[in-house]
C-alpha positions in Angstrom: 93.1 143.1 115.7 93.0 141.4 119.3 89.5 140.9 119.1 89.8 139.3 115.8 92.8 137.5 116.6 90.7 135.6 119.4 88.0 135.1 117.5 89.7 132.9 115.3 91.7 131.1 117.8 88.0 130.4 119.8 87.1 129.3 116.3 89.9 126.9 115.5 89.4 125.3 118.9 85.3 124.6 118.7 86.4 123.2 115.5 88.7 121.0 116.9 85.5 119.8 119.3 83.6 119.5 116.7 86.0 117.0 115.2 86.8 115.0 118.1 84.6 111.9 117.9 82.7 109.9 121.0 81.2 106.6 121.5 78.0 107.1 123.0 77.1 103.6 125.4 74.5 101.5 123.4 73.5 99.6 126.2 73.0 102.0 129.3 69.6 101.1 130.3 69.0 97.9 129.3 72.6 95.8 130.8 72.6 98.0 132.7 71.3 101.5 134.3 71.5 104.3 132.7 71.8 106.6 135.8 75.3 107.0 136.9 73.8 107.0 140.2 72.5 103.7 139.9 75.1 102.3 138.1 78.2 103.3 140.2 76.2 102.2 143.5 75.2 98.7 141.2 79.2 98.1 140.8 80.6 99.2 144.1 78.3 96.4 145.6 79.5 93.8 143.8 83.3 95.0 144.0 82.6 95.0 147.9 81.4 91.4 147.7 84.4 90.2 145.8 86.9 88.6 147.8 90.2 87.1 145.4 93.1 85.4 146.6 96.1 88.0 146.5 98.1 87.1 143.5 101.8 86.3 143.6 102.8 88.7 140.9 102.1 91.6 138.5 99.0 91.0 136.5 98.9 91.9 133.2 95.7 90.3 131.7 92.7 89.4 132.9 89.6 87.5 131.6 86.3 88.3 132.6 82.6 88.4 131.2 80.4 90.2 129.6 76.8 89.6 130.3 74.2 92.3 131.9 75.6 93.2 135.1 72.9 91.8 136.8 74.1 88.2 135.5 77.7 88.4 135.8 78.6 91.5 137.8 79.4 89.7 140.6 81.6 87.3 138.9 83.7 90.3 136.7 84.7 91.9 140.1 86.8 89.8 141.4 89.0 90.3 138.5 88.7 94.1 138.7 89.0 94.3 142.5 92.7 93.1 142.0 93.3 95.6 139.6 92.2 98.5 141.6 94.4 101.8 142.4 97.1 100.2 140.2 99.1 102.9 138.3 97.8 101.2 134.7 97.5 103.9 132.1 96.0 101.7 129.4 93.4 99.0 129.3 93.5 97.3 126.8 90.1 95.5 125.8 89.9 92.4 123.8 86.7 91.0 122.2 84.8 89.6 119.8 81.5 90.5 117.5 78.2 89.3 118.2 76.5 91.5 116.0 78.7 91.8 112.7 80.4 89.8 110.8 84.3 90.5 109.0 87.5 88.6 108.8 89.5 90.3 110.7 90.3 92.0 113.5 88.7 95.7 114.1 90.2 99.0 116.2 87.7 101.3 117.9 89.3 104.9 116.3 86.9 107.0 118.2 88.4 109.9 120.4 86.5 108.7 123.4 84.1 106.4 125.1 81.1 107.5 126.9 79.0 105.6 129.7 77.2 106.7 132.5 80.1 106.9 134.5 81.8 110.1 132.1 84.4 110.1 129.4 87.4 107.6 129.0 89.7 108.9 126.1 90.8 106.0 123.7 94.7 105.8 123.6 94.8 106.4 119.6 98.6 106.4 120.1 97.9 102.2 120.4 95.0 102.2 118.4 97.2 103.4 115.3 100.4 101.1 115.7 98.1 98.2 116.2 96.0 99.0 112.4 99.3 99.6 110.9 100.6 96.5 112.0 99.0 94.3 109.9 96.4 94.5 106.9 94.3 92.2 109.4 93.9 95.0 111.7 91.8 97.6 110.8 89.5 100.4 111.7 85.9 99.6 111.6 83.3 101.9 113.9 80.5 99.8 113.0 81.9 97.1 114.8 81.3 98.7 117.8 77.2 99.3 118.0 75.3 97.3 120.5 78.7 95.5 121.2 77.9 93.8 124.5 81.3 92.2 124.7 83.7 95.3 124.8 80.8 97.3 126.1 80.4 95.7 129.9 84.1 96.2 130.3 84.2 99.5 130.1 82.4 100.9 133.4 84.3 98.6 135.9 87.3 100.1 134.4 85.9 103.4 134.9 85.1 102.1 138.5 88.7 100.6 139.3 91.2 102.7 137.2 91.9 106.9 137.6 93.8 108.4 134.2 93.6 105.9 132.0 93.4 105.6 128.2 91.5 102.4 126.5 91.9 100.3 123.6 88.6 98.7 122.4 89.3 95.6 120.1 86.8 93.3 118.0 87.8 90.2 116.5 85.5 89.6 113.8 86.8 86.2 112.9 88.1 84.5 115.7 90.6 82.0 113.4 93.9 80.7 114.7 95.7 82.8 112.7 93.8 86.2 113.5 94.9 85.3 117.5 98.4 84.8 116.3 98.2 88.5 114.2 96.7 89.9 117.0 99.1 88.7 119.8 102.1 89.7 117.8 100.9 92.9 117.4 100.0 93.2 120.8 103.8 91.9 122.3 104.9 94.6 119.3 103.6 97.5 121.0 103.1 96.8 124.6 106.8 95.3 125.0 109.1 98.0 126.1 105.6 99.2 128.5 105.0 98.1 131.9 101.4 100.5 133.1 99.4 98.3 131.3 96.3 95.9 131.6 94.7 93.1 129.1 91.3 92.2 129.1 90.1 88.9 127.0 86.0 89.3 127.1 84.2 86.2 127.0 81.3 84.5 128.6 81.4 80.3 129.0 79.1 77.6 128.1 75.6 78.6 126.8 72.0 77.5 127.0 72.6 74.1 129.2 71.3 72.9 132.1 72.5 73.9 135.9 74.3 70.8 136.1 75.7 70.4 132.5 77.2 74.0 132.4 79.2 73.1 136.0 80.8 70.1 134.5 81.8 72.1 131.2 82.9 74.9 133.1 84.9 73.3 135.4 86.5 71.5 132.5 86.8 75.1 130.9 88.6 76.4 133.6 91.3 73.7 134.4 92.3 74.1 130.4 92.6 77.8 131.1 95.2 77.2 134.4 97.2 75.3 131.9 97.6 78.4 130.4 98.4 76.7 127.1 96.6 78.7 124.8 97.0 76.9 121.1 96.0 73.9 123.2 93.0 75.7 124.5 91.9 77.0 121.1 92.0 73.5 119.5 90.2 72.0 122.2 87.5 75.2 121.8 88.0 74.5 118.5 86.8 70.5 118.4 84.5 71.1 120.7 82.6 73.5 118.2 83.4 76.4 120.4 81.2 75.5 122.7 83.6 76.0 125.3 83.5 79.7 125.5 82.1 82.0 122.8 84.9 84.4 123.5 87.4 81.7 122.7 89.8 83.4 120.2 89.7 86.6 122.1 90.3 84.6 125.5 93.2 82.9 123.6 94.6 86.1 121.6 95.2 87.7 124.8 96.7 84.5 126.5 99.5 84.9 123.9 100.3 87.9 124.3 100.4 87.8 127.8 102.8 85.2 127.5 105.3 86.6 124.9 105.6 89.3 127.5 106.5 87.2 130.1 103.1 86.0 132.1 103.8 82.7 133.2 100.1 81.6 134.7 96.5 81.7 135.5 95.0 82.3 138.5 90.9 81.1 138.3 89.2 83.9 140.7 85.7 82.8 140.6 83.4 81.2 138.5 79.3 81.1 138.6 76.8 81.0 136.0 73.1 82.6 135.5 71.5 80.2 137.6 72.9 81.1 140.8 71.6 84.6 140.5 68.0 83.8 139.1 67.7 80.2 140.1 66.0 79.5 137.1 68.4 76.3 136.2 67.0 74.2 133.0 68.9 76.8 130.7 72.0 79.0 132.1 75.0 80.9 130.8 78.6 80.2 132.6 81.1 82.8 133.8 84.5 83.1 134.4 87.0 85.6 135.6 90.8 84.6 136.1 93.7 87.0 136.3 96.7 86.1 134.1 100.0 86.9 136.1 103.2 87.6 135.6 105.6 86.2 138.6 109.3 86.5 138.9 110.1 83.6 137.0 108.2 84.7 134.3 109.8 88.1 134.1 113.1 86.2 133.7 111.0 83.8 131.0 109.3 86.5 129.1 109.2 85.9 125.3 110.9 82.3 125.7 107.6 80.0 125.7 106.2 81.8 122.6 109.0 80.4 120.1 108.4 76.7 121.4 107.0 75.3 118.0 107.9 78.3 115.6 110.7 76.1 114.3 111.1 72.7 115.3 108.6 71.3 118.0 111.1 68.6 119.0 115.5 68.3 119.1 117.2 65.7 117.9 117.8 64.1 121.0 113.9 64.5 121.8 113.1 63.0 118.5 115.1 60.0 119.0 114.0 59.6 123.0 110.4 59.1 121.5 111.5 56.7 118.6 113.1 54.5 121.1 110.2 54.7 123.5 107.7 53.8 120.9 109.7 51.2 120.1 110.2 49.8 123.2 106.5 50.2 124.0 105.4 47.9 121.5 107.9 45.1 122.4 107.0 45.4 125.6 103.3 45.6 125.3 103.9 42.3 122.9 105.8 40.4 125.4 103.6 41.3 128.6 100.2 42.4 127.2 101.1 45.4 129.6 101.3 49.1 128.6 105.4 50.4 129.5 105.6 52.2 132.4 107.2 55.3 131.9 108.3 58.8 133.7 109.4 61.5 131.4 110.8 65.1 133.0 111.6 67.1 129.9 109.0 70.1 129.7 108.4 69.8 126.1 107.8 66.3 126.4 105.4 67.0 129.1 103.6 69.1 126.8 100.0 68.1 125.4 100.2 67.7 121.7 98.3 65.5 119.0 100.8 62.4 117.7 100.3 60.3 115.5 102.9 56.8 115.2 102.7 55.0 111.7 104.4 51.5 111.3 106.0 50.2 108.1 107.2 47.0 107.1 109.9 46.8 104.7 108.6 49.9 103.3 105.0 49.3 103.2 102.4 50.9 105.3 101.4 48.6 108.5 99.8 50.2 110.8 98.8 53.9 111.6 97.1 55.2 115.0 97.0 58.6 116.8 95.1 61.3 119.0 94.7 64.5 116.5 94.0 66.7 120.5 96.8 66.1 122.8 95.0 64.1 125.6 97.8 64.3 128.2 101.8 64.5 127.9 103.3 64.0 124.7 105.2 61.4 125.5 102.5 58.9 127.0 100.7 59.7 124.2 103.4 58.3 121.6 103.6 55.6 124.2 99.7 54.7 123.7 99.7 55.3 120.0 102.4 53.0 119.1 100.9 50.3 120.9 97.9 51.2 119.0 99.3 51.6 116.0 101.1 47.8 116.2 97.7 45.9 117.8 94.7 48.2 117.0 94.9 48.9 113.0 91.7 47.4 112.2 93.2 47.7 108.1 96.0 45.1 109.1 96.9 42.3 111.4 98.3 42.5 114.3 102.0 43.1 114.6 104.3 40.7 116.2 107.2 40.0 118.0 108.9 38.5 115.2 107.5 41.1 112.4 109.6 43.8 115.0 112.8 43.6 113.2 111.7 45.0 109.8 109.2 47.4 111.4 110.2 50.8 111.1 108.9 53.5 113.3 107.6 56.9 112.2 106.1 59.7 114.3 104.0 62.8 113.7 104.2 65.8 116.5 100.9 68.0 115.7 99.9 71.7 116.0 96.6 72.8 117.3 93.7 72.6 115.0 92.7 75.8 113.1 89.4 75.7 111.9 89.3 77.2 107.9 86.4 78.1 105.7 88.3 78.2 102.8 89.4 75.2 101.3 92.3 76.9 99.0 94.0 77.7 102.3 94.9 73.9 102.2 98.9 73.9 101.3 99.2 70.2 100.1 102.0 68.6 101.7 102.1 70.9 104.4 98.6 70.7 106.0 97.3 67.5 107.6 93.3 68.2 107.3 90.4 67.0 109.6 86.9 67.3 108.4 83.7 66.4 110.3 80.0 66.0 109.6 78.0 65.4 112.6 79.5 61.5 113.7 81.3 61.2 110.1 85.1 62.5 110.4 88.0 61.7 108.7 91.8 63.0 109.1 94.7 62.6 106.6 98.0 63.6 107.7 100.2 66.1 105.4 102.5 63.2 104.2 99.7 61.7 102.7 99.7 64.0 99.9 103.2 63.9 99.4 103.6 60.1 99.5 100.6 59.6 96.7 101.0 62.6 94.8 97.6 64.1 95.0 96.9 67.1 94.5 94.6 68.9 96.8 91.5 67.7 94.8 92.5 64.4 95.1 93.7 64.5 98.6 90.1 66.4 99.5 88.2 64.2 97.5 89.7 60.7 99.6 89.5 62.4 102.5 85.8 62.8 101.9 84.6 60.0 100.4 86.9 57.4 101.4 88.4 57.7 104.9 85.2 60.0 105.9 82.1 58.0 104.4 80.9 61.8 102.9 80.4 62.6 100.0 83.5 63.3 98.5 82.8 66.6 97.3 81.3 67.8 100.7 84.1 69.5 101.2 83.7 72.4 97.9 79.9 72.6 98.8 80.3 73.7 102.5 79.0 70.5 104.0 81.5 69.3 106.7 83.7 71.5 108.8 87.5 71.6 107.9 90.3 72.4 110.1 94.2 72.1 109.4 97.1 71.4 111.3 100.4 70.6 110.7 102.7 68.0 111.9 106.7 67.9 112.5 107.4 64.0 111.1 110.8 62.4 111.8 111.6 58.5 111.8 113.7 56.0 112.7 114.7 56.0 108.6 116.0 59.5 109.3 
């Protein structure tokens, strides 16, 4: 009976092996060497070389590439080196597909991850709050083959981290609202959790000259410290994500990081292919940063993230711009000199699109704006106003005199979210931009609502008239389309 007893307990337990599932490494050998010999010996070198500036802070999130080691090895160490012997139990790594294409966001539901380096068992605990969290999230092993970018995270981790459990993460569709989805769901279950780390995968600019790829990079990097990520992702956005490839994982993680209380962004180092191979007509950039959490920030945590869920602006902030707009046109009329200005409010200091539209006894008179924030929110409703009463080229130039039946409207804009479906256009809620090479055209959401157009007709003159496209470019997938909307208030009000 003993005998048979343990025969059938040895049984049950092969086949719970035989159920437990591994990821086998797709790219040991090719980005990098298959010989765990090799490959520890390859990493400890370039985690010797790294030298960051201590960090004032926990970090909880760091962003770091994803090319062959070879490449970018040196530049991902400096943000593991800081991360090294900390007591982090999970490791959470956020990326994006190269290889695959879906419209959402993907789990790795694996049991375990295997590189040259051993076993690392996935934290399925995570993995399965995170899939049922939203119908967005789901889990798709296929996602995973020949996956460079969650790949070349996993063996530093195994280098700089003992007991620990990973997360792997694809974003299939790296859409503004998939980031939000994801960061929500990451704040949901890492909130009450302190032995954690983030990882946003993501290489920079691609295929550009030595020279070219510093200037973007540089310019990359300063809108990362901002550490503003709907900012960043409309900026990746209009700059047809040319920014960083990783840009909606880079920005996922920058929200969630800050809903649990990181308040900056520390650059650690960046480089690019053509300081290791000095072949320089066509490089790739890299970037790692570490994404912190300082004392002020613990105090902060979850207060930044609800700045624009309801209203962008108060009332006393909607009226300080109203009167500055104003002001900055009388001004600019009786000087020819743009209003200086200083402004301390926070949100006011914040970089968001406006738009200032004039009306004279009720009819339109003038209408300017910046759809991309371009500096503080304030100077930019200073700017546009002026605009908006001199530089209309539809109407003539507003005067002195014509200031008394003027009345002032303003337009405070989200971040651009690029869309590939036109029936995600709510009329009257969604301003829309589309672009075709140098043709572009915007309409803001009150344009709809003050005509009456449906979304056909509001499409159709966006095209055709205010674009110079064809005005049904936009149903036969012939000009890019991205949405916003905008928070309007007046002096009418």
């Amino acid at each position: 009976m003993k005998k048979i007893l343990s025969c059938l307990i040895i049984a049950a337990m092969m086949m719970g092996m035989a159920f437990a599932e591994t990821k086998n490494a797709d790219l040991a050998g090719s980005w990098y060497p298959a010989s765990k010999e090799a490959l520890m010996t390859m990493l400890d070198g370039f985690l010797k070389k790294a030298y960051p500036e201590k960090v004032d802070g926990k970090i909880i999130g760091i962003i770091s590439p994803h090319a062959g080691f070879k490449y970018s090895g040196g530049v991902a160490a400096y943000g593991f080196k800081l991360i090294e012997g900390e007591p982090i139990k999970t490791a959470i790594v956020i990326a994006f597909n190269h290889r695959i294409r879906h419209a959402g966001i993907a789990v790795c539901d694996y049991d375990s991850y295997e590189t040259p380096l051993g076993e690392v068992e996935i934290d399925k605990n995570i993995s399965e709050v995170l899939i049922d969290e939203n119908s967005s999230i789901y889990a798709m092993k296929e996602a995973f083959v020949n996956e460079n970018s969650s790949e070349m995270q996993i063996p530093f981790l195994q280098m700089v981290l003992h007991d620990f459990k990973i997360v792997i993460i694809q974003m299939g569709d790296q859409s503004l609202e998939n980031c939000k989805i994801l960061s929500n769901a990451l704040y949901n279950v890492l909130k009450d959790k302190e032995d954690f780390v983030l990882i946003a995968s993501a290489d920079m600019c691609h295929f550009v000259s030595y020279e070219r790829a510093n200037q973007i990079d540089a310019y990359t990097a300063s809108e990362i410290e901002k550490f503003d990520p709907e900012e960043f992702y409309s900026k990746s956005a209009i700059n047809n994500h040319s920014l960083m490839c990783g840009y909606g994982a880079v920005s996922a993680t920058m929200m969630a990081c800050k809903k649990l209380g990181a308040d900056k962004i520390d650059i650690l180092k960046t480089a690019n292919s053509g300081d290791v191979t000095f072949s320089r007509d066509s490089v790739v950039g890299y970037l790692s940063a570490a994404i912190v959490k300082s004392e002020t920030g613990l105090k902060q945590a979850f207060k930044n993230s609800k700045i624009g869920e309801d209203d962008m602006l108060n009332k006393e902030q909607r009226n300080k711009m109203l009167k500055l707009a104003r002001d900055s046109i009388t001004y600019y009329l009786s000087t020819k000199k743009r209003l200086k200005v200083e402004e301390t409010d926070p949100i006011l200091n914040k970089e968001m699109g406006a738009f200032v539209t004039l009306h004279e006894r009720g009819r339109l008179r003038g209408c300017i704006g910046n759809i991309i924030g371009r500096g503080p929110f304030y100077l930019t409703v200073r700017d546009m106003a002026v605009e908006a009463a001199t530089g209309d080229p539809r109407f003539r130039p507003v005067t002195l005199n014509d200031m008394e039946n003027i009345d002032i409207e303003i337009s405070a804009l989200t971040p651009l979210e690029k869309i590939e479906d036109p029936n995600k256009i709510e009329v009257g809620k969604h301003g829309v931009l589309v672009r075709n090479g140098f043709q572009s055209g915007v309409y803001l959401p009150q344009v709809a609502t003050e005509t009456g157009w449906d979304r056909e007709q509001f499409m159709n003159s966006l095209c055709g008239q205010k674009a110079g496209m064809a005005h049904d470019a936009w149903k036969k997938g012939q000009c890019e389309i991205y949405v916003f909307t905008a928070e309007v208030f007046g002096e009418k009000d």
